[in-house]
C-alpha positions as CSV (number, residue, x, y, z in Angstrom):
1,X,49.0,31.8,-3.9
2,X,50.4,28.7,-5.8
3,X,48.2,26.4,-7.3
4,X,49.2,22.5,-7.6
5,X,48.0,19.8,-9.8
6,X,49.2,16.3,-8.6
7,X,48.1,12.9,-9.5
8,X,48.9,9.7,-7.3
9,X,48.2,6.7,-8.6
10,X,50.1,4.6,-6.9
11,X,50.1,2.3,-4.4
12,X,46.8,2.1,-4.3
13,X,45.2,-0.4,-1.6
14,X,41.6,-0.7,-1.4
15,X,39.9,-2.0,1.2
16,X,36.3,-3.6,0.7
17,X,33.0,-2.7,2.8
18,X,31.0,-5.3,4.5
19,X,27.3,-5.2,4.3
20,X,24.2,-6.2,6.0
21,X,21.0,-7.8,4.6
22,X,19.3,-6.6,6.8
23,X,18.2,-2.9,7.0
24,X,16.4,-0.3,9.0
25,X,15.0,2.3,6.6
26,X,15.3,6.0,8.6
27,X,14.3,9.3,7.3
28,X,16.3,11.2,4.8
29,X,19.1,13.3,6.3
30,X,19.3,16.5,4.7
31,X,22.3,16.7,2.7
32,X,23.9,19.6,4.5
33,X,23.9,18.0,7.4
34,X,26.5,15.0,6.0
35,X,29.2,18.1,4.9
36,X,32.1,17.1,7.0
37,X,30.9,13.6,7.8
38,X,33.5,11.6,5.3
39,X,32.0,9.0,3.2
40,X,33.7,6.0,5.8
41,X,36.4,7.0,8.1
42,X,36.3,10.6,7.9
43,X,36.7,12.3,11.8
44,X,33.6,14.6,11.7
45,X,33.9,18.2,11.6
46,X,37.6,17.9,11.7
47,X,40.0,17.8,9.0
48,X,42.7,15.1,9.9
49,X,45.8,14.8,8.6
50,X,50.1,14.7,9.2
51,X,51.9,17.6,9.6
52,X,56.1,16.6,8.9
53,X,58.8,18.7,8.5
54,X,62.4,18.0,7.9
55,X,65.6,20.8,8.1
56,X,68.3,20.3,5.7
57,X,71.5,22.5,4.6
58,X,69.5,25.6,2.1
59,X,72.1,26.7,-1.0
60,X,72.2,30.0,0.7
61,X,75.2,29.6,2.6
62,X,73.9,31.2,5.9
63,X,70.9,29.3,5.8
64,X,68.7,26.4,6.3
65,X,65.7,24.3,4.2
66,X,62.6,24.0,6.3
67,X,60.7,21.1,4.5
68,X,57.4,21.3,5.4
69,X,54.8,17.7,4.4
70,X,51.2,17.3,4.6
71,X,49.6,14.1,4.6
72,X,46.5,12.6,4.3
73,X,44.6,9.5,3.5
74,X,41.8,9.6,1.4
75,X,39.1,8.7,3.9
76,X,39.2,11.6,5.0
77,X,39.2,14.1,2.0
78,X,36.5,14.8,0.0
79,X,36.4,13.7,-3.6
80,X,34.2,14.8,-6.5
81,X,33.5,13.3,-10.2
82,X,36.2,15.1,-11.9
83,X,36.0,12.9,-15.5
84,X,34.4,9.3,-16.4
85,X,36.2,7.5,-13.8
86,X,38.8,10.1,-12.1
87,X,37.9,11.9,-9.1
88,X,39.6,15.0,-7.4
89,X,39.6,16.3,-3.9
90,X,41.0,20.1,-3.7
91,X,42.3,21.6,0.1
92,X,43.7,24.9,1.1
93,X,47.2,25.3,3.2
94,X,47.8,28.3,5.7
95,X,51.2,28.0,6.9
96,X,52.9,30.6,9.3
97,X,56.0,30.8,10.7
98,X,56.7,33.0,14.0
99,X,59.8,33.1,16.0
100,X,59.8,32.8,19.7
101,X,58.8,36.4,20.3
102,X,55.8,36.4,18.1
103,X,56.9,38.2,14.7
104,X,55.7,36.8,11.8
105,X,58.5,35.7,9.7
106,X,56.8,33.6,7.1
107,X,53.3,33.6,5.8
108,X,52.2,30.9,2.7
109,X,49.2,29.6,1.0
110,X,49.3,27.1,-1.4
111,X,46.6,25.1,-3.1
112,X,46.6,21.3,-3.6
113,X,44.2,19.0,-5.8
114,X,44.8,15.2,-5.5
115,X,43.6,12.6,-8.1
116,X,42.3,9.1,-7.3
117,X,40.9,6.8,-10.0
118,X,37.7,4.9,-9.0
119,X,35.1,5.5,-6.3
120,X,36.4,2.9,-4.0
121,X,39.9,4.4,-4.1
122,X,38.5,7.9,-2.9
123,X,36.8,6.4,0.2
124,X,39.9,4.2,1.0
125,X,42.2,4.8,4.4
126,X,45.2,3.2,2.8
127,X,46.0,5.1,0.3
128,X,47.6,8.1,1.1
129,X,48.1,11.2,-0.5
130,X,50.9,14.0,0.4
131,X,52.0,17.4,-0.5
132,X,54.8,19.6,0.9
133,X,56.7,23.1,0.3
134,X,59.9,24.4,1.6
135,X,60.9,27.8,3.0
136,X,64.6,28.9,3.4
137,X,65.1,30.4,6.4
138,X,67.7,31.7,9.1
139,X,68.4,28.5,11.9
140,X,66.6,29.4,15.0
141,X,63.5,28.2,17.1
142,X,60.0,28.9,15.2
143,X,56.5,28.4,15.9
144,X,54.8,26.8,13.1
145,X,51.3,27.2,12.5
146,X,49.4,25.5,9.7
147,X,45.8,26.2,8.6
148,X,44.3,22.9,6.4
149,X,40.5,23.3,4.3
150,X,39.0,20.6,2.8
151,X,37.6,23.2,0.3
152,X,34.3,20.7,-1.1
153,X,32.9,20.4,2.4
154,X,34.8,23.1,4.3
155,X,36.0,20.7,6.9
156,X,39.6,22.4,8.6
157,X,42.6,21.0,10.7
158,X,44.8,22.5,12.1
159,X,48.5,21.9,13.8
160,X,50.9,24.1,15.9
161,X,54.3,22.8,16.6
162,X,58.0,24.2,17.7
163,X,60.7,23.4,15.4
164,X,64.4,24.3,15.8
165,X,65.8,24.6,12.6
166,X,69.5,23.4,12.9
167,X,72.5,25.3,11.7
168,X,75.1,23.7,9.1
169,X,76.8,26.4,7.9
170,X,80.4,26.1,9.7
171,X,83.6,23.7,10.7
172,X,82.0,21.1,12.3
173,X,80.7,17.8,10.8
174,X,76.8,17.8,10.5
175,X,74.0,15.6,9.6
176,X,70.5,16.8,7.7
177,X,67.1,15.3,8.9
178,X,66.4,12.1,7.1
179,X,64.1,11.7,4.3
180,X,62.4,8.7,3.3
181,X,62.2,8.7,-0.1
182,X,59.6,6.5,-2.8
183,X,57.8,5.3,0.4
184,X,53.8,5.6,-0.3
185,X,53.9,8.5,2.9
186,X,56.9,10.3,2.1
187,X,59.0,12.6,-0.2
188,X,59.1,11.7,-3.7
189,X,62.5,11.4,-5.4
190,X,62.2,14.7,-7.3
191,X,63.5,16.1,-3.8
192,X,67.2,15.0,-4.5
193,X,69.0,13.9,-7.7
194,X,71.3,10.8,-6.5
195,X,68.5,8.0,-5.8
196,X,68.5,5.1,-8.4
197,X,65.2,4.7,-10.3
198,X,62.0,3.4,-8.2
199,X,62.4,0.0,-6.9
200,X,59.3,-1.9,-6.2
201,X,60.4,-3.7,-3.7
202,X,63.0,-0.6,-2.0
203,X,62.9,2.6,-0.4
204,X,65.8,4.7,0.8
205,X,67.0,6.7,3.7
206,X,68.4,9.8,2.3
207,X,70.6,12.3,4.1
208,X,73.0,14.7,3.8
209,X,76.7,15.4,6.0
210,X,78.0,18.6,5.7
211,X,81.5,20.5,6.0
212,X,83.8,17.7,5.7
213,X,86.7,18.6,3.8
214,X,86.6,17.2,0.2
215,X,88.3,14.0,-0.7
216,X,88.5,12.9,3.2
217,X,86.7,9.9,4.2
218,X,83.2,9.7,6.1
219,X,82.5,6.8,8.3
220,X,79.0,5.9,8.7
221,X,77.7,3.1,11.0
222,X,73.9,2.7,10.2
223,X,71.2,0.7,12.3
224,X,67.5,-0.1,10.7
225,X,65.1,-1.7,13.2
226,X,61.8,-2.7,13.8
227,X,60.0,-4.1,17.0
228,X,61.4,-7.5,16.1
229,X,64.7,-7.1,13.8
230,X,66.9,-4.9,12.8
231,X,69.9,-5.0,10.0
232,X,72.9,-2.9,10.9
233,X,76.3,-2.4,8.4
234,X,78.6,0.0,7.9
235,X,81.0,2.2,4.8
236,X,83.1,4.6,4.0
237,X,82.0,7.5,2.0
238,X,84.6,9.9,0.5
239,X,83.6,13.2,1.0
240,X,82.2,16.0,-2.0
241,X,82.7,19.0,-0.1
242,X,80.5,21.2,2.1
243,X,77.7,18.8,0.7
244,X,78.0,14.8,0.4
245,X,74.6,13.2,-0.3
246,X,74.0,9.4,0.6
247,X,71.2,7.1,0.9
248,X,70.9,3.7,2.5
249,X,68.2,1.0,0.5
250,X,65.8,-0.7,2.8
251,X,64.1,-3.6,1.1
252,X,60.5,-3.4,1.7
253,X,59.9,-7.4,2.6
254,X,62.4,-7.1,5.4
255,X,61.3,-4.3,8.3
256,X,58.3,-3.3,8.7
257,X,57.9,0.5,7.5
258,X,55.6,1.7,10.1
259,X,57.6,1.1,12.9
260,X,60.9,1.5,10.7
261,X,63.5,3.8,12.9
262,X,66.9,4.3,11.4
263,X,70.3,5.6,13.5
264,X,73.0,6.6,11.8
265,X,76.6,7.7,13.1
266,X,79.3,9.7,11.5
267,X,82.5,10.1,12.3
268,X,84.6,12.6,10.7
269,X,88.5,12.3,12.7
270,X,87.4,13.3,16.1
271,X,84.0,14.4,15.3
272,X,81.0,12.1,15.4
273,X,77.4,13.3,14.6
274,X,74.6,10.9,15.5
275,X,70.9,10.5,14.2
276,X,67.9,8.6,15.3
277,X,64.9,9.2,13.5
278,X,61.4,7.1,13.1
279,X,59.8,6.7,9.6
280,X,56.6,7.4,11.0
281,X,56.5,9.4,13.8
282,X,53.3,8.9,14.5
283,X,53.2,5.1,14.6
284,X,53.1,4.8,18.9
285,X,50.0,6.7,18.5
286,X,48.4,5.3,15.8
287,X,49.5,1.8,16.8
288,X,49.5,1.2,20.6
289,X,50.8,-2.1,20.1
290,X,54.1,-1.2,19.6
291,X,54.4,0.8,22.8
292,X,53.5,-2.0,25.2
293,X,52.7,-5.4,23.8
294,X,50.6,-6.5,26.8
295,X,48.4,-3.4,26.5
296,X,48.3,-4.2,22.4
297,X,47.2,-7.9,23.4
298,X,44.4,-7.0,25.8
299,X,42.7,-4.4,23.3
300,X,41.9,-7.2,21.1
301,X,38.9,-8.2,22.9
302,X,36.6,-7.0,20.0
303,X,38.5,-9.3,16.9
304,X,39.6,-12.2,18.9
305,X,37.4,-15.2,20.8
306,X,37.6,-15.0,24.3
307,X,39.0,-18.2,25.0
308,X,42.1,-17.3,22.3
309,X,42.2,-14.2,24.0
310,X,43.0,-15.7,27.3
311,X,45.5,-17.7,25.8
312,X,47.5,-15.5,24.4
313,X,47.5,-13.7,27.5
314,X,49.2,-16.4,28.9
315,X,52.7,-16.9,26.6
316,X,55.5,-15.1,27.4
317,X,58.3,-13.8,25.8
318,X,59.3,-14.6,21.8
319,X,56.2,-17.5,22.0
320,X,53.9,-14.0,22.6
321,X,54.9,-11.9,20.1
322,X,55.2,-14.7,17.4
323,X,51.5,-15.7,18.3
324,X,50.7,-12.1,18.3
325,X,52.0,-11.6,14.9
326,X,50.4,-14.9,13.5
327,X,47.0,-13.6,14.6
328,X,47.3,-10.3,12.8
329,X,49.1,-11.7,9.7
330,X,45.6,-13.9,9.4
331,X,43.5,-10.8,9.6
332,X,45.9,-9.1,6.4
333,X,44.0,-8.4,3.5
334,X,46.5,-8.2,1.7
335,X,49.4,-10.5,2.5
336,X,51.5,-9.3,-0.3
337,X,51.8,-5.9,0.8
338,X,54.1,-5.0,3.6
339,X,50.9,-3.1,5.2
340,X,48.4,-4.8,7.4
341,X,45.7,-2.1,6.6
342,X,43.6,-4.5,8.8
343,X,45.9,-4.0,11.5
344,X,46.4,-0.4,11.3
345,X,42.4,0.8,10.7
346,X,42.0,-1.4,14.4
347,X,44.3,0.2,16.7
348,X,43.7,3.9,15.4
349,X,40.2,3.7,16.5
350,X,41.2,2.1,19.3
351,X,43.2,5.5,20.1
352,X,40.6,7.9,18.8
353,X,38.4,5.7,21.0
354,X,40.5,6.9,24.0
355,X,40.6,10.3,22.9
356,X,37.0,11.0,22.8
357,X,35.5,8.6,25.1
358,X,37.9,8.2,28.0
359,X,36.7,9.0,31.6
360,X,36.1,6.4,34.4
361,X,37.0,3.7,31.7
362,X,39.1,3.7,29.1
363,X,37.6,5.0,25.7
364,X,37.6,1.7,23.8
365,X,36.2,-0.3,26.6
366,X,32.5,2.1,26.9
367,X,29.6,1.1,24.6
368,X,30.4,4.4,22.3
369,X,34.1,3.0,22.2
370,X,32.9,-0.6,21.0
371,X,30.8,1.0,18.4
372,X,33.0,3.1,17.4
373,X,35.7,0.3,17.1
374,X,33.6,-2.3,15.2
375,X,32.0,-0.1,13.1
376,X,34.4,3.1,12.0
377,X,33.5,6.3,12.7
378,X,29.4,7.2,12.1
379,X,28.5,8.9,8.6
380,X,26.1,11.1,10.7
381,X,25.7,12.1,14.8
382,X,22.4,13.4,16.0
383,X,20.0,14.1,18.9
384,X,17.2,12.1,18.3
385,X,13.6,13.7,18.1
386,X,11.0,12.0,19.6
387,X,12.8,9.3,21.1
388,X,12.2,9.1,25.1
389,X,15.6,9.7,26.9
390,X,16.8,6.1,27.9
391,X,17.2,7.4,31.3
392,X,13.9,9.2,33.1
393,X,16.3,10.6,35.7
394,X,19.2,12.0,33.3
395,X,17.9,15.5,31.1
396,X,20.6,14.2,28.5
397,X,18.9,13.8,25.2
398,X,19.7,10.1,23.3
399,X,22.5,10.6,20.9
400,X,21.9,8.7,17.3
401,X,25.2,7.4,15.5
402,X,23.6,6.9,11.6
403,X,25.7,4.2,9.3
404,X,24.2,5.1,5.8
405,X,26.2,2.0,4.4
406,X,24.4,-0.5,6.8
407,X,21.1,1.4,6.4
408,X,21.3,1.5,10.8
409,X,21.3,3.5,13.3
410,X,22.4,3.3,16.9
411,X,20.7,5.3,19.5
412,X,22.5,5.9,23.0
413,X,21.2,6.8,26.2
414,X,22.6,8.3,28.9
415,X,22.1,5.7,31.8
416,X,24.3,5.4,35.3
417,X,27.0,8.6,34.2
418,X,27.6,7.0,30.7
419,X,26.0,6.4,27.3
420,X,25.2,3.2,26.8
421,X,23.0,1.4,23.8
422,X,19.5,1.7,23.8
423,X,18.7,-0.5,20.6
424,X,21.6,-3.5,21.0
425,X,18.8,-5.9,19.9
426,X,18.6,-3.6,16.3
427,X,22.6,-3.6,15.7
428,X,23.6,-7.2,17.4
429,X,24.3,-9.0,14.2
430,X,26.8,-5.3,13.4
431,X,28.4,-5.6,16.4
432,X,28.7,-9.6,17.1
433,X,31.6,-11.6,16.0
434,X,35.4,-11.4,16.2
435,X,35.8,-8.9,13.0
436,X,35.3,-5.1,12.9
437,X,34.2,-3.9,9.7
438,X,36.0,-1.6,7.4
């Protein structure tokens, strides 16, 4: 087992917590009961996190470099007093690798303690935290399974995924995975030796062509877009040998780097190799906006006025997304960061909210949804005892979401084949207005 030590200071974002004045004082919830039920955002019993992985050319000639990244924010870790004002969280990695027929070809466990300094930076969904090993192995196809403990409250993720790690080994031209390097959810630099120093306003595309003869020239067209823009050029590279390492900059005030997606081209004489490869591959899912703008636009029912709503609604074309974009770049927290945490915290609860609650509606549009949306994931989810079942007919018992940091509680009963709230007079001034609260 290999044990880790890493400190991430940087980039840190936090994001500040609305309260009430007014409170409902419940009984005490045993503490056991709150293991796995992160301070603000964490997702219950469930660790979650990103699972990455990247294949470049191994310096064993016959093989390849699995790159293997796990990320998380820190909303949904578990932090403890470490020293004055540092905290540390600690988690436990499984990882392992099968082929196709089921032989184990690869079995790993590595331990990994992250650093965060302040209590608000612990509880914080923008700052995010990674850690990553790599594995040399024959190219093939492999089943990857990986095994993640939070190990202060025991809380576990896991991920399976198929991966075909590519062969480069050979005559003909390839191309490695790309890496995005000093970006606050990627690889750090110490992965590759030819990056420039940390730019605070620049990232970089890194990559790698292989087996062009040494001294011959590389062309590389290269295209970097967004949902709105994109910048495209083009150079020569001369070639190093079986290896020539490259990176293109990307300045952070000019693409968005959650929907970033960069294509390259090489062209080698005859032989052309071509790339395209999202920053974040997770970003439809996380941000539904950027699959279908119209669908984006009519989630926003619980931030925006009804009348604005419709309005919107009604634009076409450039005018739609531009007044899109001006409504979210007035809900930014922080203008001077190319993140709109605001933006991002809303439309991934708007996704868990159709993960868990979907049926006959959509999951954000049920009253569990609209809680869920406005008010983050509950710090605690229980049956209530002694409460009279909201409907006489149903034998569901009333489920209690309790907020700790609002010092409320909402209680839903099952009424007409859904939950619905049972105490909307106790929670209106929560749930009324055009914000959600973070």
């Amino acid at each position: 087992m290999r044990v880790k030590c890493r400190s991430l200071f940087g980039f840190l974002i936090v994001v500040g917590y609305l309260t009430s004045s007014s409170q409902l004082v419940f009984p005490q919830v045993p503490s056991r009961a709150l293991l796995g039920m992160r301070n603000s955002q964490g997702s219950g019993n469930v660790l979650e996190f990103e699972l990455r992985t990247f294949i470049l050319a191994s310096k064993q000639s016959d093989q390849s470099r699995l790159i293997v990244q796990l990320g998380f924010s820190n909303s949904e870790l578990q932090y403890i007093k470490h020293e004055k004002q540092i905290f540390k969280a600690d988690i436990d990695a499984i990882i392992i690798l099968s082929d196709t027929l089921g032989t184990e070809i690869e079995r790993d466990e590595w331990d990994e303690t992250f650093f965060a300094e302040g209590f608000d930076l612990t509880v914080s969904p923008a700052v995010y935290n990674t850690t990553r090993e790599s594995y040399d192995i024959d190219p093939g196809y492999y089943d990857l399974s990986l095994s993640v403990t939070d190990k202060e409250t025991g809380r576990k993720g896991e991920r399976q995924k198929r991966i075909h790690v590519r062969k480069f080994a050979g005559d003909s031209v390839a191309l490695s995975d790309v890496l995005f390097l000093n970006s606050v959810a990627f690889i750090t630099p110490d992965t590759v030796h030819n990056i420039p120093k940390k730019l605070p306003n620049s990232f970089f595309a890194y990559y790698e062509v292989y087996n062009v003869p040494e001294g011959d020239s590389i062309l590389l067209d290269f295209v970097l877009s967004d949902l709105k823009k994109e910048v495209a050029g083009s150079r020569t590279l001369v070639s190093k040998g079986s290896v020539t390492e490259d990176y293109i900059e990307i300045s952070k005030d000019s693409l968005n780097q959650l929907l970033l997606q960069v294509e390259l081209k090489v062209r080698h004489g005859e032989q052309i190799f071509e790339m395209v490869q999202a920053l974040n591959p997770n970003a439809k899912k996380l941000n539904p906006a950027y699959e279908n703008l119209d669908k984006a636009i009519e989630v926003l029912t619980y931030v925006m006025k009804r009348k604005e709503l419709k309005k919107l609604k009604a634009l076409e074309g450039e005018d739609k997304i531009a007044a899109f974009n001006a409504f979210w770049k007035k809900k930014d927290p922080t203008p001077a960061t190319p993140e709109n945490e605001y933006m991002i915290q809303y439309y991934r609860r708007i996704a868990f909210a159709n993960k868990e609650f979907s049926g006959v509606d959509e999951g954000w549009k049920t009253e569990m949804g609209m809680v869920l949306v406005k008010l983050g994931r509950p710090d605690y989810i229980d049956n209530a005892a002694g409460v009279q079942t909201y409907d006489s007919f149903s034998k569901r018992p009333v489920v209690v979401w309790q907020y700790l940091k609002y010092g409320r509680r909402v209680v839903f009963g099952y009424r007409g084949g859904r939950y619905r709230i049972a105490n909307y007079n106790q929670i209106f001034d929560l749930l009324s207005g055009d914000d959600i609260r973070l």
